[in-house]
N, C-alpha and C positions, 0 to 999 in steps of 0.2 A: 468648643461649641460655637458654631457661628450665626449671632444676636441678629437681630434686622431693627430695623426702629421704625413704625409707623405711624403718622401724623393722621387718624383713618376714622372716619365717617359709616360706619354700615349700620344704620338702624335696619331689624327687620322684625318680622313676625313671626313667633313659633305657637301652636300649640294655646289660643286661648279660644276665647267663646264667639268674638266677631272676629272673623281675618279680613282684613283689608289687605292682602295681598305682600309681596317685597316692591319695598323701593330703592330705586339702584341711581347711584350718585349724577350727578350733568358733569360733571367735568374731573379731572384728574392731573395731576404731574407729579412727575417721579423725579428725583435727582440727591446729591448730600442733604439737602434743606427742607423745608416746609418752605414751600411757594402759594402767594395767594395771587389769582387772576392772570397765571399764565400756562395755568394749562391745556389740553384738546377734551374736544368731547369723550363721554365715557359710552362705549355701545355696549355691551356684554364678552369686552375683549378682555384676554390674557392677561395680566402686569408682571413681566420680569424684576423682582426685586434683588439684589447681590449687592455683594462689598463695595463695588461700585456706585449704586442707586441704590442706596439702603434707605430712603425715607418717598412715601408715596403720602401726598394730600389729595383728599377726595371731599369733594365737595358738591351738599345736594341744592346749594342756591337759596335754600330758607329752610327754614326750622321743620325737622321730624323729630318722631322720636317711637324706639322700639325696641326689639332687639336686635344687637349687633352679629354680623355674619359675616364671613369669605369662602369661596371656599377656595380649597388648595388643589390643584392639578398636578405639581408634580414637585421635589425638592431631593437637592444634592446632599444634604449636610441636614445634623441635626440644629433644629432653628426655632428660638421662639424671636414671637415680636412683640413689642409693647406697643399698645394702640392708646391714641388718649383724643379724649372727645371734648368739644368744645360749641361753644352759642359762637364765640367771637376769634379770629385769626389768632390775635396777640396772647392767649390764653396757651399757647402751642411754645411758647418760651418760658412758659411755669412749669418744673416739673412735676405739679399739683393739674395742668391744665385749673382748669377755671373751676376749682372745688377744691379738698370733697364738701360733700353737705353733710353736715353734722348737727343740726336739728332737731332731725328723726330721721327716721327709717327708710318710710319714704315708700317701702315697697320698692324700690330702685335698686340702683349700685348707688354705693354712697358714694366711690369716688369717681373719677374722670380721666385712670388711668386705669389700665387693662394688660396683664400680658398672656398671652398664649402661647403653650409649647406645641408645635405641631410633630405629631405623631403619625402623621401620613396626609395619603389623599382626602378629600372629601369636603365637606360641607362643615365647617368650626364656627360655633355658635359663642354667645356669652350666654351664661345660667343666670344673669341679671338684664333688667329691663334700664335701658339708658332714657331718659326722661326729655331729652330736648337737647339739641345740638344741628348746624345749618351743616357744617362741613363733613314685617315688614315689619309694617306698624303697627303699634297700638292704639291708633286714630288712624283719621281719615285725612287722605293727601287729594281732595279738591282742588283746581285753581276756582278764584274768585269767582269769577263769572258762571259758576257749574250751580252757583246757589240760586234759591229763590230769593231772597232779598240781594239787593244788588244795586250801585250806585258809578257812574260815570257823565264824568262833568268835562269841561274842556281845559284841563288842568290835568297834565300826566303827574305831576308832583299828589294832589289831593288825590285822585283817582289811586294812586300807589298807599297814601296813608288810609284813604279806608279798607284798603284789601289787609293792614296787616292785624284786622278784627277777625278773618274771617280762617288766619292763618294763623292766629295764637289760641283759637278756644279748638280747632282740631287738634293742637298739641296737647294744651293743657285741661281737655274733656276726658274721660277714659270711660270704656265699657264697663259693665260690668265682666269679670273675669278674667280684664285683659292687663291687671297687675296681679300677677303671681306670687305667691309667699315668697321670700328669700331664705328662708328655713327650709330642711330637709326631714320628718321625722321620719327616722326607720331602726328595726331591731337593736341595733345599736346604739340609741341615742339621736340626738338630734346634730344632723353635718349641717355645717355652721360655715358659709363661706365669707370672706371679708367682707367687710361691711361695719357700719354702724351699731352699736348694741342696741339689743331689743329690751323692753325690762319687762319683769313682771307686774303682771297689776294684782299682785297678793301681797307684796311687799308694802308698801308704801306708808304702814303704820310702825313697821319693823323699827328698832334702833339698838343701837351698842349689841348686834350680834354677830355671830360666825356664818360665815358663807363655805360651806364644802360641797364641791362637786368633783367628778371624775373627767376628763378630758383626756383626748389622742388626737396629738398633732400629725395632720395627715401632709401639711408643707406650711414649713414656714415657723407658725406659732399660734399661741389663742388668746383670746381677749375675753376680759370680763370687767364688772361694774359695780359700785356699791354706793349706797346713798346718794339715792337721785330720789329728790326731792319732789320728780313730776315723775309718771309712768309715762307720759307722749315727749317730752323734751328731755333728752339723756343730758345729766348734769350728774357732778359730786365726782368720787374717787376712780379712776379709770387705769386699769392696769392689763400688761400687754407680758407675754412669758415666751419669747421666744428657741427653736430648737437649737440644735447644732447647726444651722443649715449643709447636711448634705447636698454633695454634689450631684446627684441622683435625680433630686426633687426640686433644689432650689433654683429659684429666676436670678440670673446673670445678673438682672439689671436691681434685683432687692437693695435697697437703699439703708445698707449697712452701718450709716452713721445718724439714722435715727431708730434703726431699734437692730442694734447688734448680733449676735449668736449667744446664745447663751446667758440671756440678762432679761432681767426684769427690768420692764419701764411702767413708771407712776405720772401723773399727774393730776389734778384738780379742776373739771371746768368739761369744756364739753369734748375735747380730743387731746390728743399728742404734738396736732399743728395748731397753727392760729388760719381764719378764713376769714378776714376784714372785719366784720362788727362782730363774729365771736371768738375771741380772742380767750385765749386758754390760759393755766399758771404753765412753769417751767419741767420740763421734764427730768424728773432723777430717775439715771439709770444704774444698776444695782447686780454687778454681775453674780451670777449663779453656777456655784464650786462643784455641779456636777455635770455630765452632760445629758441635756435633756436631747433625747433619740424619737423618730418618730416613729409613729405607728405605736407608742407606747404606754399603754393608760397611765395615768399619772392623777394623786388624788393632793387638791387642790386647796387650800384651807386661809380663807381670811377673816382675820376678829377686828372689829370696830371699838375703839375705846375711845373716849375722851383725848388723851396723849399723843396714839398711836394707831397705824396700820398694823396689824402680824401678820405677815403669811408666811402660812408653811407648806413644805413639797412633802408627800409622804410623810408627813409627821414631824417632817423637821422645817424648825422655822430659819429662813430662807431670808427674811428682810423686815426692820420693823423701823417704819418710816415715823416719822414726828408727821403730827397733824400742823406745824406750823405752817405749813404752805397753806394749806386748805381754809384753817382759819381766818388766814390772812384776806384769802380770794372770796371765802362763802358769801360774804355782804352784797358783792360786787354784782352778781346777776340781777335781771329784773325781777320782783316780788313775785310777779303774775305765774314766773314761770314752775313755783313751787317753792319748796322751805329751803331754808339756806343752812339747817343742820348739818352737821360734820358728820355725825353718828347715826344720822336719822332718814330715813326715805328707800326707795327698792333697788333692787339689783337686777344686774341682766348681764346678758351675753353679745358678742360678738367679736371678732379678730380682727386685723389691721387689715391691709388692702391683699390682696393675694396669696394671704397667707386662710389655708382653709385645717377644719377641726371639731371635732367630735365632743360633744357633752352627753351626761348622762349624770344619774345618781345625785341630783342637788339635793342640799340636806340646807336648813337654817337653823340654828339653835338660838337661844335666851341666853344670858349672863347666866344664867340656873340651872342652863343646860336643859332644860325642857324643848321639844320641838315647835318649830312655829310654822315649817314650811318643810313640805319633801315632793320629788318628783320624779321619774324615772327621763323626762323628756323624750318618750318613745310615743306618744298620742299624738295623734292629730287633735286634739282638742288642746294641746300648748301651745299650737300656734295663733289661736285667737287670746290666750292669756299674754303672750311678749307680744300683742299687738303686731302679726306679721303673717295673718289667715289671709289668704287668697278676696282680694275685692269683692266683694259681692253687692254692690252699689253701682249705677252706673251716674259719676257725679264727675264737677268740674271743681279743679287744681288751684290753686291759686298761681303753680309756675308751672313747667314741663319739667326743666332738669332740678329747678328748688324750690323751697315752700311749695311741697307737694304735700298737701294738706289743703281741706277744705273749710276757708278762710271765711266767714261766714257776711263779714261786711264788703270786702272784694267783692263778692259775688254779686252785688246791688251793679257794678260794669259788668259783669259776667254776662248776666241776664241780657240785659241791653242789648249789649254784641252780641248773641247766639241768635237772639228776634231779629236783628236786622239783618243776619246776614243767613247762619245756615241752616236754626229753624229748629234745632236737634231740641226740641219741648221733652224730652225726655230724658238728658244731661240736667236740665234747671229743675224738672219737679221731683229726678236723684238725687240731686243734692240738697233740696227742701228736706225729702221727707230723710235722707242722711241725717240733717243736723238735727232736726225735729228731733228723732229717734235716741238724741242723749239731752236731751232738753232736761232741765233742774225739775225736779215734782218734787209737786205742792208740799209746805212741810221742812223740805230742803234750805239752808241757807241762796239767795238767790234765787228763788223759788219763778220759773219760768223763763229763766234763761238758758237762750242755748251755745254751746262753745264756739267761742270766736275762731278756733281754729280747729276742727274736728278732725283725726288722725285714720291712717287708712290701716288696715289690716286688723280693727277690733271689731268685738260682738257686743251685742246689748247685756248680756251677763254682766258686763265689767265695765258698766258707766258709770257708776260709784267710783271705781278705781279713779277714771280719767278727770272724775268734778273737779278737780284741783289745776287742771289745765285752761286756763286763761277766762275760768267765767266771770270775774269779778273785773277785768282788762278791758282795755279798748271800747267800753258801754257802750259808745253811740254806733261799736258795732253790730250792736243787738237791731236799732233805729234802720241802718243801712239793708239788713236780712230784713225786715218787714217791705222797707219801701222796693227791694227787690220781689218778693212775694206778689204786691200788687202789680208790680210791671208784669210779672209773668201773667197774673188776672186779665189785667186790662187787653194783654194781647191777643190773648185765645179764647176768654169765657169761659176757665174748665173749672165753674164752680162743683161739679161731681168728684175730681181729682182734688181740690181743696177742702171739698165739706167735712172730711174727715181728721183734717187737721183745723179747722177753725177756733177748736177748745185751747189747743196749744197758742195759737195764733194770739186770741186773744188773756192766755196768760199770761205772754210775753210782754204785751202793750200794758196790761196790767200792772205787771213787776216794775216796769219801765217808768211808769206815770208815780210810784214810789221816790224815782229820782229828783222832781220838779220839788224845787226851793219854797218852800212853804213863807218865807218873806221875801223874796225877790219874783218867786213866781217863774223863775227860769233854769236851767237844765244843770243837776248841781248832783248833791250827795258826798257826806262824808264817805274818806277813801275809795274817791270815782280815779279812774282814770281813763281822759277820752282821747281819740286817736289827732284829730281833726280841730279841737283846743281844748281851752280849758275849761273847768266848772264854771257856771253862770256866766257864760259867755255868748257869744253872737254867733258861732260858726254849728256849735251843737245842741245849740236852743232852735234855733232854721233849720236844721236837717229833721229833728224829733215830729215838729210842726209839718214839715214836709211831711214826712213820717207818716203820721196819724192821718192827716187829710187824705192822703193816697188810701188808704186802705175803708174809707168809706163805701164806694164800690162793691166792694167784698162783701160788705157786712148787710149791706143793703139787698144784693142777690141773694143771701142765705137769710133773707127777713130776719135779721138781728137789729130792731129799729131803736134799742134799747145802746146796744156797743157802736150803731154810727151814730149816736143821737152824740156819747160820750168822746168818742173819736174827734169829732167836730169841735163840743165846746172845749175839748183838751187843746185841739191845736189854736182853734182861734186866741184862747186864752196864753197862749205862749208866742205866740203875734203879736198880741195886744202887749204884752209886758217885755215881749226883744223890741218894739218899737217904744216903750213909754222909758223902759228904762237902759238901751243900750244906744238908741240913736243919739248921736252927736251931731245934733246939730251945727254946732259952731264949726266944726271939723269936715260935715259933708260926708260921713260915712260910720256905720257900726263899729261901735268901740269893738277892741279884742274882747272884754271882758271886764264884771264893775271893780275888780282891783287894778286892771290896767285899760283904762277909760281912755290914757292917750294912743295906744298902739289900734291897728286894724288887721283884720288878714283878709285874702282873698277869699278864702270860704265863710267866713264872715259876710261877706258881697255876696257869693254865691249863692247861699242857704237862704237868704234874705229873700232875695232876686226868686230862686225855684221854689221857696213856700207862699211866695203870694203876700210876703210883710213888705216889701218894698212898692212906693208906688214912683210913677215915672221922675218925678225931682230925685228924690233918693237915688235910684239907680242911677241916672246920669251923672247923679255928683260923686256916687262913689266909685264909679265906671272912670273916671277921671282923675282921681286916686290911683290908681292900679300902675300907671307910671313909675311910684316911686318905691315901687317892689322889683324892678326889672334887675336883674342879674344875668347877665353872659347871656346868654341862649333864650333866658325866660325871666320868670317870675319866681322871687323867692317867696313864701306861702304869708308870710306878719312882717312886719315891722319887728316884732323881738326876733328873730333868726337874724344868725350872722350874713354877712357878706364875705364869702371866702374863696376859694378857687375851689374847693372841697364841699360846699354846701350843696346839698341834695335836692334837687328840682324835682317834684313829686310830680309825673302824668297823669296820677291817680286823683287829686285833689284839681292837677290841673285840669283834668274833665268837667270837674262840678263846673269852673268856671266857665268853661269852654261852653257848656251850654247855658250859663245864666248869662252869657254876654247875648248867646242868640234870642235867647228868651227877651230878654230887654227890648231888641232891636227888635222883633216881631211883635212880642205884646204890651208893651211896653211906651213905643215908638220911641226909643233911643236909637236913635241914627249916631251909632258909634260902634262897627268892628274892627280898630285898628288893633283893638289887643287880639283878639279872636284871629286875628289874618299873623298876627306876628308870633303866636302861640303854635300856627298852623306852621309857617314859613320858619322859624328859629326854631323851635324845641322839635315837634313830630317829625319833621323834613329829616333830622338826623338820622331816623330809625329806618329811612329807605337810601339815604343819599351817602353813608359812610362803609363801605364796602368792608373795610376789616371787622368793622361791629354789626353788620347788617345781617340779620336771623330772617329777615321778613315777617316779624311777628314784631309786637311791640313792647315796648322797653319797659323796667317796674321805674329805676329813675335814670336820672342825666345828671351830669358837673355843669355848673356854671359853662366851658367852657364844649359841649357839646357830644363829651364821653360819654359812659355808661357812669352813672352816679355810683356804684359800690365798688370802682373795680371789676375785676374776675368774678364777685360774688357774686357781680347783677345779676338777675337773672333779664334776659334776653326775647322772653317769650312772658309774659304776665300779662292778662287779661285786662287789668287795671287800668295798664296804659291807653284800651283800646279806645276811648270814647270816641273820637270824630267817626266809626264806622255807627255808631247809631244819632250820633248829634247831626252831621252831615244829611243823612236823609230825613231824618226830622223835619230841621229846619231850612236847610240850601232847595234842598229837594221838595220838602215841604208837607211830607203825608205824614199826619198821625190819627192816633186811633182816638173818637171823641165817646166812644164809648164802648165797654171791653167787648173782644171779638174785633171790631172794625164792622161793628154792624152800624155806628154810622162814622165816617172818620172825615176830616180835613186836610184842603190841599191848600195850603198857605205858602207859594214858594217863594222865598228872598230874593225876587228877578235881579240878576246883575250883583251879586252880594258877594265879593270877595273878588270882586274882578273879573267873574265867570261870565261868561258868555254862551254856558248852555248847561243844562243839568237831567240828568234822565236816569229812572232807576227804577224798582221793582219792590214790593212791600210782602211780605207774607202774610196771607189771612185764612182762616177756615173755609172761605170761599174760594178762594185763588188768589192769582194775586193781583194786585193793584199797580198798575202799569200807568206812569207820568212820566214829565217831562214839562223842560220848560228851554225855550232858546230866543237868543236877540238878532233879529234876523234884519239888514238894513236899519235898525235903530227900531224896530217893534219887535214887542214881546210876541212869539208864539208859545202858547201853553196847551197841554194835551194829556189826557186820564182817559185810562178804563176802566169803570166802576165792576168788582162782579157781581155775579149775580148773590143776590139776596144782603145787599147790602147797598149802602145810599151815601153819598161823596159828597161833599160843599166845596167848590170851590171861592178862594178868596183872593181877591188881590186888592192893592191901594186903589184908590179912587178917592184923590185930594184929599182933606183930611179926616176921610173917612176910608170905611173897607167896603165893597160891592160884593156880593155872597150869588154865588151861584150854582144852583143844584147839579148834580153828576147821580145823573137817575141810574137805577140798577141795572148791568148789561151793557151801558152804552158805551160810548166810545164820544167820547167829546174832545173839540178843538175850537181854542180860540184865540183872537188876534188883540192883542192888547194895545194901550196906547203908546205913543214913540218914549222909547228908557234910556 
């Protein structure tokens, strides 16, 4: 059999509810190797691949993502190839490429290698949706400039990092319909292709029982699951039963020395590998004294015991493992992410990577032998139970190829970036009413929160199941989903589209104002855990405050004078007490928090700065601070973080700041961007300027020294990172909305800020759009707006040390000449 090996790129589109067409790679080379940036254009020509030139890299120049295709015109010899997809170059010498994701499901391929046996001519698809990779679709492939919001300065560097906002939420946005189940149900049972297990959400109260199902390995082997502690994040006992491998069925390239022929493999955690932060136990492999043949039902039996694993093949027990690995390991996950039982939590399905297989006939019993669980697995109504039903949301990702899942405090950038740039108001208020839709009711522990990370492929039936997936986690991600909520308000007015959710809306602010420290008065709760820092601290007492003041707007349109009357004095009053009880004075800037009084963080600064507790002393003294957080490229986030070659520079936290340094220097008058311009210059310049790592989307983090912060893990495409595409036309630019809609908005531009020498862009409003500009022409400012119709524009600019306001009447078209800058 003669193997081919391909380095290969083909996102396309099959078969969903929006088509956006195929996208076909810019460039290509063929030779022994993976080559990056020497190949020729790619037109719609031929590729010779042979013993010769067995490896072809194709490359689409920035991040897609969809399903993968080629098709075949002709072949000598029987040939598969292995294809493996990648965000970044150096991902192409893992023979993991840059995964799998083992998190969840995903609705994706879990991993990032692929092989195909080609069987003739034609058109050879993948039956999985590949999530995000640079080297049709399932989103839309815009360039920048194709949007209504839109920004261009006299800066090819900045002009490139606000485009990679406009190029990471087309990846990471999806239609509705246009993630497909990765489950198959048919008469048979359910065909089950590799991939990550799904679990059930009936299991989850299960413990110390038998798992029997029926399974036929159609290549390869099958995979299954037992006490996982969460239905959305597969954790606990993972075992993998593979065939003889026939020469018939099996891939050449199957990696025989991690899960052999004939052998059971076990392990503890969330897979078989390790993938940078989730790191797995050890795998015992357990050979198996008959030969397991494919095509061959085979009845499957595993008991839970305090001790021990049992499984048995057709009645006979086959392997009985000591739970001491599992014991050893259960502690070790994070709480959030469910129970760390050995014997306790649900089970599920799915097979290793290219190995595909048949279930049917799942049976659960009691110690007592009593049933607790049966299914034939032949309905379509199982695939919303293993959480793996066809999308029916059209909402946005927190990644394209990982953490795919809708993250619900990420989404406060999300927002941001979609308004400035492509506008898609129908991605942001899917994924509202998405996460709404498993929100806690009333009654419920939690009562009003909704999941920090909500999972793709379930139904509302089974949000009980999922309550155990991160609502008690990451809190001030609940804080971050509200103040996203009102950005999307303040942009468009669609108080009809929100009036429906208001009850929820303010359940959550509700629940939320439960966490405020009843003696400190600042943002706390026993067993809180928050993203951003810690209890009764300065970075997520500023954000809550933020928080709440944002969403007065809201409350005010829908005549609730009652919830902004409460809104108001909640936030003022968490003002008043981050400035009575966290300002240090003597120090010049917000303690981290009142048990570590000496440490600071940058979002600390930030939250401060964007709620309105800082007034211009504060800010400039602690703007002057931020010096001595600098690490490699950027800013490490406190004072308590290490300084290491491995410490993780967050784009995501580094946004808050990036816009409270503008906020300062505009409202503020802090005449100080030098962190702001070196934030811009050292950390985002990487994500356009490093060609082996360069997605054209933006980063989730960075290394001290200008890497991808997670390794191979990064993901490459995150939303999170994107802030300068809506902070840039904010403030450089200078339009924002003073009142929701932009029925009357502000053109305040930073003339000359960052160096620039000209800045012009484009705003999205219900009216049209709002067309400025600003340029230094012989040492005068020239400034210019088009207000639309039914809407009314202030412009402002300095004038000594005051501001000069000048109206931009509806319709018009205004220019003016400023003085020498």
């Amino acid at each position: 059999m003669d193997r081919q090996s391909l380095a290969l790129l083909l996102p396309a589109l099959a078969a969903c509810f929006v088509d956006y067409g195929d996208v076909l790679p810019s460039t290509y080379s063929a030779g022994h190797t993976h080559v990056l940036g020497n190949g020729g254009p790619y037109g719609n020509q031929t590729i010779t691949l042979s013993p010769d030139t067995p490896v072809l890299t194709i490359d689409y120049g920035a991040e897609v993502a969809g399903f993968p295709f080629f098709e075949v015109q002709n072949k000598s010899a029987a040939t598969q190839i292995e294809v493996k997809y990648a965000e970044d170059f150096t991902a192409f010498d893992n023979p993991y490429s840059d995964r799998p994701w083992i998190f969840s499901n995903g609705l994706s391929n879990s991993f990032r290698t692929e092989t195909f046996n080609l069987t003739g001519a034609g058109r050879q698809q993948s039956f999985f949706v590949q999530g995000g990779q640079r080297l049709k679709l399932t989103s839309d492939n815009k360039p920048a400039a194709a949007f209504t919001g839109r920004l261009d300065t006299s800066s090819d560097l900045y002009n490139k990092i606000w485009d990679l906002g406009p190029r990471v939420v087309q990846a990471a946005c999806i239609d509705a319909g246009n993630a497909s189940s990765t489950w198959e149900t048919t008469p048979e049972g359910a065909l089950i292709r590799g991939q990550q297990t799904a679990q059930s959400s009936n299991g989850s109260k299960f413990a110390n029982y038998t798992l029997s199902f029926m399974t036929k390995i159609v290549r390869g082997g099958t995979g299954w699951r037992l006490a996982s502690g969460s239905v959305a994040v597969p954790r606990g006992h993972i075992l993998y039963m593979t065939s003889e491998y026939p020469e018939a069925t099996i891939f050449v390239n199957t990696n025989r020395t991690l899960v052999p022929p004939n052998t059971l493999i076990y392990n503890y955690g969330y897979s078989i590998v390790n993938q940078s932060t989730l790191t797995t136990g050890w795998n015992q492999q357990i050979p198996i004294h008959v030969t397991i043949q494919e095509n061959v039902w085979y009845n499957i039996s595993t008991t839970l015991t305090p001790t021990s694993i049992n499984v048995s093949l057709d009645s006979q027990l086959i392997a009985s493992i000591s739970q001491d690995e599992s014991i050893a390991l259960s502690d070790q996950g994070a709480s959030y992410l469910g129970t760390s039982s050995t014997t306790g939590g649900t089970f599920g399905f799915g097979p290793w990577a290219d190995q595909v297989a048949y279930y049917k006939d799942v049976l659960v019993t009691a110690q007592n032998g009593s049933v607790l669980y049966s299914n034939q697995l032949t309905s379509n109504d199982t695939l919303a139970e293993y959480n793996v039903a066809e999308l029916d949301a059209s909402v946005c990702l927190d990644g394209a190829k990982r953490d795919r899942l809708v993250w619900a405090g990420d989404f406060y950038h999300t927002t941001r970036v979609l308004g400035s740039s492509t506008a898609r108001w129908d991605y942001i208020l899917g994924s509202i009413d998405y996460v709404l839709s498993y929100q806690r009711k009333p009654g419920q522990s939690t009562a009003g929160f909704v999941p920090i990370s909500a999972a793709l492929g379930s139904r509302l039936e089974y949000a009980d199941a999922l309550a155990g997936s991160g609502f008690p986690a990451l809190v001030d991600y609940q804080d971050l989903f509200l103040a996203a909520i009102e950005h999307y308000f303040l942009a468009t007015a669609d108080i009809e589209g929100l009036r429906p959710k208001w009850e929820q809306i303010k359940l959550l602010f509700e629940e939320r104002m439960k966490y405020i420290d009843p003696y400190s008065g600042l943002m706390a709760a026993e067993d809180a855990f928050y993203f951003l820092g810690p209890v009764n601290g300065s970075a997520v007492t500023g954000l809550a405050a933020y928080a709440y003041k944002s969403l007065i707007p809201l409350a005010e349109a829908l005549n609730d004078t009652a919830t902004a009357t409460t809104l108001s004095e909640t936030s003022n009053d968490l003002i008043e007490n981050l400035n009575s009880k966290l300002w240090n004075a003597s120090a010049g800037v917000y303690a981290y928090s009142l048990e570590q009084p000496g440490d600071f963080s940058f979002t600390g600064i930030a939250w401060g700065i964007l709620a309105g507790a800082s007034n211009s002393s504060q800010a400039a003294s602690s703007i002057a601070r931020l010096p001595e957080l600098r690490l490699g490229v950027r800013y490490k986030t406190s004072t308590v973080d290490e300084s290491t070659n491995t410490t993780q520079l967050s784009p995501n936290t580094g946004g808050f700041l990036l816009e409270a340094l503008f906020k300062a220097e505009r409202d503020l008058g802090v005449k100080n961007l030098t962190v702001a311009k070196s934030m811009l210059d050292d950390l985002w310049s990487n994500m356009v300027t490093c060609d082996e790592y360069h997605s054209g989307a933006s980063w989730e983090y960075e290394y001290p020294d200008g890497r991808p912060g997670i390794d191979l893990f990064t993901s490459l495409a995150h939303p999170w990172g994107a802030a300068p595409t809506y902070v840039l036309p904010e403030y450089v630019l200078g339009v924002t909305a003073l009142t929701p809609g932009f029925r009357t908005w502000s053109f305040e531009p930073l003339i000359g800020s960052l160096g620039l020498k000209e800045a012009n862009g484009t705003t999205w409003t219900l009216s049209g759009p709002i067309v400025a500009g600003w340029k230094i022409v012989d040492g005068i400012a020239v400034v210019s707006a088009t207000a639309p119709n039914g809407t009314t524009g202030v412009l402002v600019l300095p004038d000594g040390a005051s501001k000069r306001r000048i109206e931009l009447p509806s319709g018009c078209d205004t220019q003016i000449r400023a003085h020498t800058w």
